[in-house]
C-alpha positions as CSV (number, residue, x, y, z in Angstrom):
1,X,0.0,0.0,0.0
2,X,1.4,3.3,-1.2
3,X,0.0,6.7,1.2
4,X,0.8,9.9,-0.6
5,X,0.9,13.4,-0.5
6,X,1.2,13.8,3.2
7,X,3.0,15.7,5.8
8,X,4.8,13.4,7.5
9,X,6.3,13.7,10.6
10,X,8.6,10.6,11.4
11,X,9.8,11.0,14.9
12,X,13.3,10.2,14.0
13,X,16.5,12.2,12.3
14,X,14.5,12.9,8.9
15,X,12.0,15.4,10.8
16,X,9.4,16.4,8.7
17,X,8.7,15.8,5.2
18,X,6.1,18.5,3.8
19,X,4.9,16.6,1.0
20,X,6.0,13.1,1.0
21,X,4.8,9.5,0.4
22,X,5.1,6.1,2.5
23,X,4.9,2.4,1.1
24,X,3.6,-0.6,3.2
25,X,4.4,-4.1,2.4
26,X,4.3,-7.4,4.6
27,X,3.5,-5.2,7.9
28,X,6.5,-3.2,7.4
29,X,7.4,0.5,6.3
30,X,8.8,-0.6,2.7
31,X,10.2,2.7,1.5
32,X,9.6,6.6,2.1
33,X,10.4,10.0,0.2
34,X,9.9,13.4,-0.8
35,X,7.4,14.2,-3.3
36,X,5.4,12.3,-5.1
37,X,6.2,9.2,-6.7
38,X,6.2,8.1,-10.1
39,X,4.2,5.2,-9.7
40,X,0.9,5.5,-8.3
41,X,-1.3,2.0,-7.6
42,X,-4.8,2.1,-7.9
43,X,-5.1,0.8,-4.1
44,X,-3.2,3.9,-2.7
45,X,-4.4,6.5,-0.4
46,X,-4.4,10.0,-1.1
47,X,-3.6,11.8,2.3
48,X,-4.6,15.1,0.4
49,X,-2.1,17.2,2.6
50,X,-2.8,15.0,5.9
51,X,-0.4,14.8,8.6
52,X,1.2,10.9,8.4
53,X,2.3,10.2,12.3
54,X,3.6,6.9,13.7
55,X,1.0,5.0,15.9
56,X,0.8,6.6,19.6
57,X,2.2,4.3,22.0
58,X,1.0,4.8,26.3
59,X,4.4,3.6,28.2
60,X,2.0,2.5,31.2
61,X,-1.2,1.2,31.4
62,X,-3.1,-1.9,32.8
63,X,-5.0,-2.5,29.4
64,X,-6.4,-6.1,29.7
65,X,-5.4,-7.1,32.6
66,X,-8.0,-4.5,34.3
67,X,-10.8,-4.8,32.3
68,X,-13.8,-2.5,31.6
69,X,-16.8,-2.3,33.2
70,X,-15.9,-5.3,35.7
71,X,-15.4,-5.8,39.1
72,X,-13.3,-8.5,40.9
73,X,-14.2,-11.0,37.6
74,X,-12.0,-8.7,35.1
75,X,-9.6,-7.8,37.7
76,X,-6.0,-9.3,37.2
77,X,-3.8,-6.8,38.1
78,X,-2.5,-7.6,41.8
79,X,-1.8,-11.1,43.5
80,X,-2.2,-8.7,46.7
81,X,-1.7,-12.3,49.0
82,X,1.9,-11.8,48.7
83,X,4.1,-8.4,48.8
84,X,6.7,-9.7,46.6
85,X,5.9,-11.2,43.2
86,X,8.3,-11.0,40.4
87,X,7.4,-14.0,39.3
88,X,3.9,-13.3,38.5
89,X,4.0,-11.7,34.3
90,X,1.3,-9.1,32.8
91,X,0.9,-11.5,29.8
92,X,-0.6,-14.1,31.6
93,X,-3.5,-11.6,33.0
94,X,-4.6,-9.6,29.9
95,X,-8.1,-10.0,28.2
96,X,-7.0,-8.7,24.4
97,X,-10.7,-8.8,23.7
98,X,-11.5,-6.1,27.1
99,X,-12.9,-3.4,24.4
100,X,-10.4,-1.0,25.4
101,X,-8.4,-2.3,22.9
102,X,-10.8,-0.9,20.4
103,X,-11.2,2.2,21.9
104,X,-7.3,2.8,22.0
105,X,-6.8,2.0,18.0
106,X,-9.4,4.4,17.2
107,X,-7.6,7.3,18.8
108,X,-4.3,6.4,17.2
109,X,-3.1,4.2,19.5
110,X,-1.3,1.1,18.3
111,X,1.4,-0.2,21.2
112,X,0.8,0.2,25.0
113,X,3.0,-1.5,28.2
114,X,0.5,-3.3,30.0
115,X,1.4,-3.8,33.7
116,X,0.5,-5.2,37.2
117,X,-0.6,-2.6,39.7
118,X,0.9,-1.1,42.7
119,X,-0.6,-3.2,45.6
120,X,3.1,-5.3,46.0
121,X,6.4,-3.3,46.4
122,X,7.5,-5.7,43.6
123,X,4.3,-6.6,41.7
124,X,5.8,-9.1,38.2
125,X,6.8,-8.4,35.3
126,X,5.4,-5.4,32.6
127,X,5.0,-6.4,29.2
128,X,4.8,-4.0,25.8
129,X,2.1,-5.3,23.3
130,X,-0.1,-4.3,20.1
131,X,-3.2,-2.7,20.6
132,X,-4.1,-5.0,17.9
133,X,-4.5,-9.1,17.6
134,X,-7.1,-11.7,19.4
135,X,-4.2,-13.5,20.9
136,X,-1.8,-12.2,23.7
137,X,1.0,-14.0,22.1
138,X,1.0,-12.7,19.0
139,X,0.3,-9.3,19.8
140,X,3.2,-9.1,21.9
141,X,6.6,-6.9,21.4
142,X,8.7,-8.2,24.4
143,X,8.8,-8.6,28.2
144,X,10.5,-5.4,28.9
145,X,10.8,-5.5,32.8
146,X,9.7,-5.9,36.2
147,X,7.2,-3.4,38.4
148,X,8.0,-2.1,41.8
149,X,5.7,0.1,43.9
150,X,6.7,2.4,46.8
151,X,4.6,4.8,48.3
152,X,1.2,4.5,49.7
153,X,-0.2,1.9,47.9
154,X,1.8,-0.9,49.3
155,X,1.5,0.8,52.4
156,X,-2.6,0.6,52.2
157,X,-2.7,-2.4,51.2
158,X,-1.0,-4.3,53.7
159,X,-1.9,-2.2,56.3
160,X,-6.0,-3.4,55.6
161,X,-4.3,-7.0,56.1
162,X,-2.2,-5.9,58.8
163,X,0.5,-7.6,57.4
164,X,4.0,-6.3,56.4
165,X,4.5,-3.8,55.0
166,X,2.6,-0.7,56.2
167,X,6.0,1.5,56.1
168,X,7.9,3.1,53.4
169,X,10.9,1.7,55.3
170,X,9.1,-1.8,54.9
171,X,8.3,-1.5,51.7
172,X,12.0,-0.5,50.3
173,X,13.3,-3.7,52.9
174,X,11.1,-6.2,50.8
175,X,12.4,-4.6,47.6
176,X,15.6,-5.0,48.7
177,X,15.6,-8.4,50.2
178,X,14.0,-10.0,47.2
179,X,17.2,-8.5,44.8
180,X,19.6,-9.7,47.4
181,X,18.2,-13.5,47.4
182,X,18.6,-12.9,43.7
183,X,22.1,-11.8,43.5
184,X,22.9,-14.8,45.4
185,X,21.2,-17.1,43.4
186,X,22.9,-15.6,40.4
187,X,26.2,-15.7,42.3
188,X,25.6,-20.0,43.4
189,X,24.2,-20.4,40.2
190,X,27.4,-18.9,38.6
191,X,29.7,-21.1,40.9
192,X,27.8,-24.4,39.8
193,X,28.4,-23.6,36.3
194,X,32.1,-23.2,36.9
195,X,32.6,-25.5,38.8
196,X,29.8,-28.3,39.3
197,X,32.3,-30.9,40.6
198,X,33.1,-28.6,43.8
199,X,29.5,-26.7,43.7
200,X,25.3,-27.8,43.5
201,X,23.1,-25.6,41.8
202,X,21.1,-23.0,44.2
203,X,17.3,-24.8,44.9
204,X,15.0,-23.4,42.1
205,X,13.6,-20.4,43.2
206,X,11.1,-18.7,40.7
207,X,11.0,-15.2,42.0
208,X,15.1,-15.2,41.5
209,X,14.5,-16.8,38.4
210,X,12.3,-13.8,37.4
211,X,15.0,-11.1,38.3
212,X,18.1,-12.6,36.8
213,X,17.3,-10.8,33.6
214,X,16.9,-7.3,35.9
215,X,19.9,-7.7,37.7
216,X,21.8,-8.2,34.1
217,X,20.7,-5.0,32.7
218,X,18.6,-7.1,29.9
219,X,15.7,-5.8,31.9
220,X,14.5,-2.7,32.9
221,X,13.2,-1.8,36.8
222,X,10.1,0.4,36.8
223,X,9.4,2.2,39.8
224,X,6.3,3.4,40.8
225,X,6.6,6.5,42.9
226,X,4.5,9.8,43.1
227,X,6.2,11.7,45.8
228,X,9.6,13.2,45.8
229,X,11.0,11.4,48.7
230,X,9.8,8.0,47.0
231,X,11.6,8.8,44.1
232,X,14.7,9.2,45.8
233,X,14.0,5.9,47.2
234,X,13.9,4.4,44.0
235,X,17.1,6.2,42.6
236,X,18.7,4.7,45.7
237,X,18.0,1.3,45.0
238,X,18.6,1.4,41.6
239,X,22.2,2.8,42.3
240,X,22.1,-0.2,44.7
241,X,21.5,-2.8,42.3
242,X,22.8,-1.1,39.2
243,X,19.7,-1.6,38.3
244,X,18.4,0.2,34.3
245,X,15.3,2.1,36.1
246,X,12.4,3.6,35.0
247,X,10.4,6.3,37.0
248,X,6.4,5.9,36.4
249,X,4.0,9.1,37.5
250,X,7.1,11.4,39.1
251,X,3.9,13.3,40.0
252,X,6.2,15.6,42.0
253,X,9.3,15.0,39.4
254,X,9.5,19.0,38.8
255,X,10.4,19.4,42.3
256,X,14.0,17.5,42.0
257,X,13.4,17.7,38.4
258,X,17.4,18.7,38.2
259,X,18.3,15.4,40.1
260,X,16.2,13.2,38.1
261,X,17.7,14.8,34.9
262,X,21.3,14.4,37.2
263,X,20.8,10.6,38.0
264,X,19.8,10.3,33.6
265,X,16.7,8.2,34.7
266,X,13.5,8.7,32.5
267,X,10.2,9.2,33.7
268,X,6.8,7.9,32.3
269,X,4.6,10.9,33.3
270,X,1.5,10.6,34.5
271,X,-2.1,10.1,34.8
272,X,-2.0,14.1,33.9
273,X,-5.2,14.7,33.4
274,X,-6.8,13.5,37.0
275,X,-7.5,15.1,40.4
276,X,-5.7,14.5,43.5
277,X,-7.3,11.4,44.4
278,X,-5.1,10.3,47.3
279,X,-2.9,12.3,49.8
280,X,0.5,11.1,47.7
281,X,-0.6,12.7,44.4
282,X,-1.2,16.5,46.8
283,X,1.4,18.0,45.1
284,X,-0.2,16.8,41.3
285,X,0.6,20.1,38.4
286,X,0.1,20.4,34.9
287,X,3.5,21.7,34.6
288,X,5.4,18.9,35.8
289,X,5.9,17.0,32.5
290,X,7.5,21.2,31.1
291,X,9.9,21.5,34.0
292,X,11.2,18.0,33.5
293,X,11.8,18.8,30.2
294,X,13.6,21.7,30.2
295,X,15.4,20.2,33.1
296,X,16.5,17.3,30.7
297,X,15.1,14.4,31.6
298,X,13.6,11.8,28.9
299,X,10.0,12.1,29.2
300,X,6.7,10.1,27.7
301,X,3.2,10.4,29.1
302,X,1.1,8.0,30.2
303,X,-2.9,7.7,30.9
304,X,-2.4,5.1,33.5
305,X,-5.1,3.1,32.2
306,X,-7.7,2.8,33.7
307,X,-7.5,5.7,35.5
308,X,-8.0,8.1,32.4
309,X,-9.2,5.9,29.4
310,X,-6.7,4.5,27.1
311,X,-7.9,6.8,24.5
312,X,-7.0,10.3,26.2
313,X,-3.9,9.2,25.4
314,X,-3.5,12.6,23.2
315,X,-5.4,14.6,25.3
316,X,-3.0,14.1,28.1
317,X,-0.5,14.8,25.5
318,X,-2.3,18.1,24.9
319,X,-2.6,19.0,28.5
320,X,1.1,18.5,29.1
321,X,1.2,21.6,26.4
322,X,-1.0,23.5,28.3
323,X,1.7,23.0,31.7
324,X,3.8,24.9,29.1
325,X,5.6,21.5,27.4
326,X,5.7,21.9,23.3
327,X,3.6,20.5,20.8
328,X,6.3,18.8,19.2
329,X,7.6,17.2,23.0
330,X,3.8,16.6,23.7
331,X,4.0,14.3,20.5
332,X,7.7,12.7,20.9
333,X,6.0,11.9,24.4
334,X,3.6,9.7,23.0
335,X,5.7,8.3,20.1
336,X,8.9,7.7,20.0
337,X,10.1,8.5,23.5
338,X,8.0,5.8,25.2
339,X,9.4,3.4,22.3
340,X,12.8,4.6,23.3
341,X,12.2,4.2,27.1
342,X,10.2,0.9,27.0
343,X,13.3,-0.7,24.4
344,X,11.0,-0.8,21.8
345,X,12.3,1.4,19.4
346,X,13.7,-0.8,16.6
347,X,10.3,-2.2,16.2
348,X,7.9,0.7,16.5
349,X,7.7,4.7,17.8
350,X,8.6,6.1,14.5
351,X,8.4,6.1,10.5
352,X,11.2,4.4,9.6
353,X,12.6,1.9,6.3
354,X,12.3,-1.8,8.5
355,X,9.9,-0.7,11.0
356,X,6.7,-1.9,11.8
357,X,4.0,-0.2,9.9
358,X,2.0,1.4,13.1
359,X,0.7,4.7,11.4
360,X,-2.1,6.7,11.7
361,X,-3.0,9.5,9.3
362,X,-5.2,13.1,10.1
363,X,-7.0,15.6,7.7
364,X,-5.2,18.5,6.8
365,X,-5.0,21.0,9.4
366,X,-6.2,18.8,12.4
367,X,-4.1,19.0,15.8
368,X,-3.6,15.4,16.4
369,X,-3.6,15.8,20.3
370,X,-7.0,17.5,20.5
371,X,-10.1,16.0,21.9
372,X,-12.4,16.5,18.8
373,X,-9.6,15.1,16.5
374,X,-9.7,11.4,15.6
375,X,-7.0,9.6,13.0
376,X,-8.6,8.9,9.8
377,X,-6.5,6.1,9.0
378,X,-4.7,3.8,11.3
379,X,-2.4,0.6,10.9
380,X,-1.2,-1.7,13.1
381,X,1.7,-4.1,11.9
382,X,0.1,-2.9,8.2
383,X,-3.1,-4.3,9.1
384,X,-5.6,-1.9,8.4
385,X,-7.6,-0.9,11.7
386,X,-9.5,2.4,11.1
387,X,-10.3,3.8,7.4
388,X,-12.4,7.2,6.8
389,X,-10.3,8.4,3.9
C-alpha cells in the first residue's frame, strides 16, 4: 500500500517531510520519500495534505489485565496475597478482547506497556504489546521489565491485612531483600556452572529466576513512585543494584526535576489529566511534564489506564502543552520516546525503512492531540484498523 501526499512527521533524524509519500508491504514500512512518486497504484491513499504520524504508544497502562466495566471478575492486576511477586508476568492476566483495545486503536493508539498494579512493592513483570490481535502472544513486542511500587499503595494495602509492610521503610526492605536473594542465586548459580564438581546448583527459586534478567541490565526496573522522597527511594536502590530504572508518575518529578535529569533516569509521566485522588498525588501540576523537560530528563506520558481511558492518550498529551511543554515534545511523548524508554524502538515509535507499519493518518490542518480530532487512518503491523479516507 502506497500513502501519498502527506505531511509526514517521522519522529526520528529525517524530521518532517512537507509533502512526501510512505509504502507498506508485509507489515513493514517498505520505502519513504519526498514528493510524489512516479508510480501511483490504484489501491493507494491520497492523504490530500494530511499529517502521516507513527502509531501513539501509552508507556504505562493496565490495558487487559483490568478490564472495563468489571469488578473482581476482570480484575487481574494484583496477587495482593503476597508483597513480593516478580514472578507473576502481565501476559498471563490480559483479556485482548477487554474493548479497550478498540477504543485505543481508534484514537491512534497502536502499542501500550500493560502492567500489574501497585498493591506489591514488587508486583511481576510489565510487558509492551499491540493494541491490535485476538491472541496475547501474538500481539506481543517483548517482556520489557519488572514493576516495583513504593509509596502509599503498598503501604494501604497491607496495612488493611495488617501484614507487612505498612512503612515506606518496609516496603523499600522487601524490595531490597527479594534483589539480594537474587544476587545470590545468580552468584551460586554462577559457581555451579564453573565448577559443578566442587559446587550444587542454588534450589530453584522462581521469584530469583524472574529477576536474573533485571539484575543483568537485559531488563529494565520500573518504579512506581508519586512523591519526591519515594523517588529518591527508588534512585537509591537502583544505584544499589545497578539496576536500568524507570520512574512511572514522578507526580512531584519538577520538584527535584534537576536530580532526576542528574541521575539520567527517564520518567513515564502521569495520569495528567486526573485530580488528587489520594494524599500522595497532593502536590499533582500540569506543569510537571515542562519542567522535567527543560530540566532534561527523557519524558513520555502515560494515561495510566484505567484511570483516564486509554484513549486520552492525546489529550493528556495536549494537556502537558498546556503546563507549558511543546507541541512537538507533547508528540515525541507519546511516540517515539515511550518506544525509546520501553526498548521498543527498533520495532515501533517512529516512521522508519524496517519498522513496523504502526501509522495513523489526520486531515489537513487537524491538531492530532486535540479532543475532537480522531486519525482517519490507522495501521497496526500494516493491518488496516480504522479507514475514513
Amino acid at each position: 500500500m502506497l500513502i501519498y501526499n502527506a505531511e509526514i512527521h517521522t519522529m526520528s533524524g529525517r524530521g518532517v517531510i512537507p509533502k512526501g509519500w510512505l509504502s507498506v508491504k508485509d507489515g513493514k514500512i517498505e520505502d519513504m520519500g519526498e514528493g510524489i512518486p512516479t508510480l501511483i497504484p490504484e489501491e493507494s491513499i491520497d492523504a490530500a495534505g494530511g499529517m502521516l504520524l507513527p502509531g501513539f504508544i501509552d508507556a504505562h497502562t493496565h490495558l487487559g489485565i483490568l478490564e472495563d466495566g468489571l469488578d473482581f471478575e476482570g480484575d487481574d492486576c494484583n496477587e495482593s496475597t503476597d508483597p513480593f511477586t516478580p514472578q507473576m508476568r502481565a501476559v498471563d492476566g490480559i483479556n485482548p478482547f477487554d474493548r479497550c483495545f478498540e477504543e485505543a486503536r481508534m484514537r491512534g493508539i497502536t502499542a501500550v506497556a500493560s502492567s500489574p498494579g501497585s498493591a506489591n512493592p514488587c508486583g511481576g513483570e510489565i510487558c509492551a504489546i499491540k493494541t491490535a490481535g485476538r491472541r496475547i502472544d501474538d500481539m506481543l513486542i517483548m517482556n520489557c521489565g519488572i514493576k516495583f511500587a513504593l509509596g502509599e499503595n503498598p503501604k494501604n494495602v497491607y496495612n488493611g491485612k495488617d501484614e507487612t509492610p505498612i512503612t515506606r521503610m518496609a516496603v523499600a526492605a522487601i524490595i531490597r531483600e527479594g534483589l539480594y536473594k537474587a544476587k545470590r542465586y545468580v552468584h551460586d548459580m554462577d559457581s555451579y556452572y564453573s565448577d559443578s564438581e566442587n559446587y550444587d546448583p542454588p534450589e530453584y527459586d522462581i521469584k530469583c529466576e524472574a529477576l536474573m534478567q533485571l539484575l543483568d541490565r537485559k531488563q529494565k526496573a520500573f518504579f512506581h513512585c508519586h512523591r519526591a522522597d519515594d523517588i529518591c527511594t527508588a534512585m537509591r536502590i537502583a544505584k544499589e543494584f545497578s539496576l536500568d530504572a524507570v520512574l512511572i508518575h514522578a507526580t512531584e518529578g519538577y520538584k527535584i526535576a534537576d536530580i532526576i535529569a542528574g541521575e539520567e533516569l527517564p520518567v513515564i509521566c502521569g495520569p495528567v489529566i486526573c485530580d488528587r485522588c489520594k494524599p500522595e498525588m497532593r502536590g499533582l501540576e500540569l506543569k510537571n511534564a515542562a519542567v522535567m523537560h527543560e530540566n532534561g530528563v527523557k519524558l513520555a506520558i502515560c494515561t495510566d489506564h484505567t484511570v483516564i481511558p486509554i484513549q486520552y492518550l492525546p489529550l493528556s498529551a495536549q494537556a502537558a502543552v498546556k503546563g507549558g511543554l511543546t507541541f512537538d515534545e507533547a508528540v515525541r511523548a507519546i511516540t517515539i520516546a515511550p518506544a525509546e524508554i520501553l526498548g521498543i524502538d527498533e520495532e515501533t515509535g517512529s516512521l522508519d525503512i524496517g519498522k513496523d507499519a504502526d501509522i495513523q493518518l489526520y486531515r489537513a490542518g487537524e491538531n492530532p492531540l486535540d479532543l475532537m480530532s480522531e486519525p482517519v487512518l490507522v495501521m497496526v503491523s500494516g493491518g488496516i484498523c480504522r479507514r475514513e479516507i
